[in-house]
N, C-alpha and C positions, 0 to 999 in steps of 0.2 A: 729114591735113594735117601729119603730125610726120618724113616724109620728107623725102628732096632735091627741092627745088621747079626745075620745068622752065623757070622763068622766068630760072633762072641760067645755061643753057645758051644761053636762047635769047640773054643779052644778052649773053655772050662772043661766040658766032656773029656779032654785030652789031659786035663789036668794042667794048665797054663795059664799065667794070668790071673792064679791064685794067693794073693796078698793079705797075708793074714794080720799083718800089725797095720797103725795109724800113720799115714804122712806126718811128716813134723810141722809141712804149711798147717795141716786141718789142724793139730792139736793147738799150735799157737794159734790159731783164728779163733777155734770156740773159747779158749781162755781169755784171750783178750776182748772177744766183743760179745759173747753173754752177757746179758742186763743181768747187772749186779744188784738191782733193787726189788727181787725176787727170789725164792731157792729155787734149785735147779730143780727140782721133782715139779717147777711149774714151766719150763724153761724147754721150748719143744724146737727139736733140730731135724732137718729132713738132709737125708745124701742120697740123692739124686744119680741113680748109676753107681746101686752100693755096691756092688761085685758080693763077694763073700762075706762079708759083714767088718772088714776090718778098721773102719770108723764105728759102727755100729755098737760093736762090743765093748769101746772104750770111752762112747757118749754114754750110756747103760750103766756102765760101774762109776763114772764119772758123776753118775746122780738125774742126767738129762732125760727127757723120754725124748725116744731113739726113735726115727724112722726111717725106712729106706725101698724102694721101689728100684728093680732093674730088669730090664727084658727076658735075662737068662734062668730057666727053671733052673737050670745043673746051680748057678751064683745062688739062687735064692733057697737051694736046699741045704747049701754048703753053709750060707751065712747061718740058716738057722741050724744048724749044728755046733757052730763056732760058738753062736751065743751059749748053748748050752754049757758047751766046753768051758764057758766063763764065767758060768752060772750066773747070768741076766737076762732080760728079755728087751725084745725092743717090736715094733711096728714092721717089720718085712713082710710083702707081696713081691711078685711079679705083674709089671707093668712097662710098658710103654710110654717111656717119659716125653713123647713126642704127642701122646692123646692129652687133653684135659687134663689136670692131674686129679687124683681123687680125695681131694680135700678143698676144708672151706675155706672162705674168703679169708685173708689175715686170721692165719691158725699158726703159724712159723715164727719163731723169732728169729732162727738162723737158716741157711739153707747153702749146702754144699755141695758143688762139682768138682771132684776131685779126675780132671779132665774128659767126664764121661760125655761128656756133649761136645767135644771133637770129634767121638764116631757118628754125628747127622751133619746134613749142612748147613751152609748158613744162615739158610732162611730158615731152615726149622728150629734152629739154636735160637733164631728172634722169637720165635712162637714158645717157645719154651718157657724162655727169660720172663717174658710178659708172663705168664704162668705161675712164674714166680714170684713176679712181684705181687701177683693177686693172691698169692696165699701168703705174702709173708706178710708178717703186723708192721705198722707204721714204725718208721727208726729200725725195721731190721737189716741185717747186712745178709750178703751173700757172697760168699767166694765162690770164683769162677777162674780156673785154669788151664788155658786154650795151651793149643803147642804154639809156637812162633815159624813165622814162614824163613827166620835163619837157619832152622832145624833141616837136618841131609836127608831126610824122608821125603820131607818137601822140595828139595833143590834137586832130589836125584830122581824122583817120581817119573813114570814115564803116560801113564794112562790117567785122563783127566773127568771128572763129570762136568767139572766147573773150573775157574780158574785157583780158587782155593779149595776143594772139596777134591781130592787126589788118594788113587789106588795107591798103596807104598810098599815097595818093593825090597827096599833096602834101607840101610839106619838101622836107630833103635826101634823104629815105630813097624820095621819090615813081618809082613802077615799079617797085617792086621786089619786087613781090608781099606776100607776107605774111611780118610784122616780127614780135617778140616783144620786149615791153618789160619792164624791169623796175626795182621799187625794192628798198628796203632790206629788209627782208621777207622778198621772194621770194628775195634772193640768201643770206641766212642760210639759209633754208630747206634750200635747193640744197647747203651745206657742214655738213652736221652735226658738233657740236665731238667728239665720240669718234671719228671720222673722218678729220676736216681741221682745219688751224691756219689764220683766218688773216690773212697776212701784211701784207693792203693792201685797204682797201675805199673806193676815190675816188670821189665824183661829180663830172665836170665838167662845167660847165653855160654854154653861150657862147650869146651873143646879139648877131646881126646887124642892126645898124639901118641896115640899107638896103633888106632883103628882108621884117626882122621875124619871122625863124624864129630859132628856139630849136633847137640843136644840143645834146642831152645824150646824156653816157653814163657808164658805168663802167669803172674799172681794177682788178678784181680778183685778189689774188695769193693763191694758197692754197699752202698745205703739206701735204705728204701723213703724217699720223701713221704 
């Protein structure tokens, strides 16, 4: 279960879970923590479970060189559509962000999860992470944002692989196969301080009173020692 899960393929295919604009965490991340003491056409960002390209296309015209790796062919043909659509280019394959990644050693100065590494589990989220720390340059950051186990995907789950790694059923997260949630804890765990600094550790915790679910998650920012 710590692979690319085929449920993401299928629900591109179906047209779902197609996000054509930027989060406003990522856009505020790469503003604020790109090294200023370079221009951006030197300034290399990776997103990590791009989906369709919609950080992609806005790191590209932004000035950045743009890269992005995601399991799903249907996401990685859509994003390179998008870019065109935007008239930029950026670094897109299909990949398995749970093998090796396929760059070198501190090649990154940024590196983005825009919750993509909630769909493996724990342990291969740690494999990951280390991944990235080997490719980012010294002093780089990485945003990383998990769902939180306040979240009604995780409280209302009924089918388990692990004790945080859960099939979801209902929520916002419902369909989407198997989630991985985490608290404070786990995510300390995940950045060890001779390691990583770090920078930002948010829980945001929203509650809809109309549906009655609980949306949580995290904004974490780390620094690469």
């Amino acid at each position: 279960m710590g692979g690319f899960q085929k449920v993401w393929e299928e629900l591109r295919r179906e047209g779902k879970h197609l996000t054509k604009y930027p989060y406003d965490s990522v856009v505020s991340f790469v503003f604020r923590y790109a090294p200023k003491n370079k221009p951006r056409n030197q300034v290399n960002v990776l997103d990590v479970g791009c989906g369709i390209g919609n950080h992609l296309w806005f790191l590209a015209r932004e000035g950045f060189n743009a890269y992005g790796i995601d399991g799903s062919e249907t996401a990685v043909k859509l994003a390179t559509e998008l870019l065109k659509e935007f008239g930029v280019s950026a670094d897109v394959r299909v990949f398995d962000f749970t093998e090796p990644l396929p760059y070198e050693d501190e090649f990154f100065d940024l590196v983005i999860d825009r919750s993509s590494l909630s769909s493996i589990n724990y342990e291969s989220a740690r494999k990951v992470i280390n991944e990235i720390y080997r490719v980012l340059k010294p002093q780089g950051h990485f945003l990383f944002t998990p769902y939180s186990k306040t979240h009604t995907s995780y409280i209302k789950s009924v089918t388990t692989a692990t004790e945080s790694f859960v099939e979801v059923k209902m929520g916002s997260l419902g369909g989407t196969g198997f989630v991985c949630f985490y608290d404070e804890s786990d995510i300390r765990q995940l950045f060890p301080r001779d390691k990583w600094e770090l920078c930002a550790l948010i829980e945001s915790i929203s509650y809809d009173k109309l549906s009655g679910n609980i949306d949580g998650g995290w904004k974490v920012i780390a620094r690469k020692r």
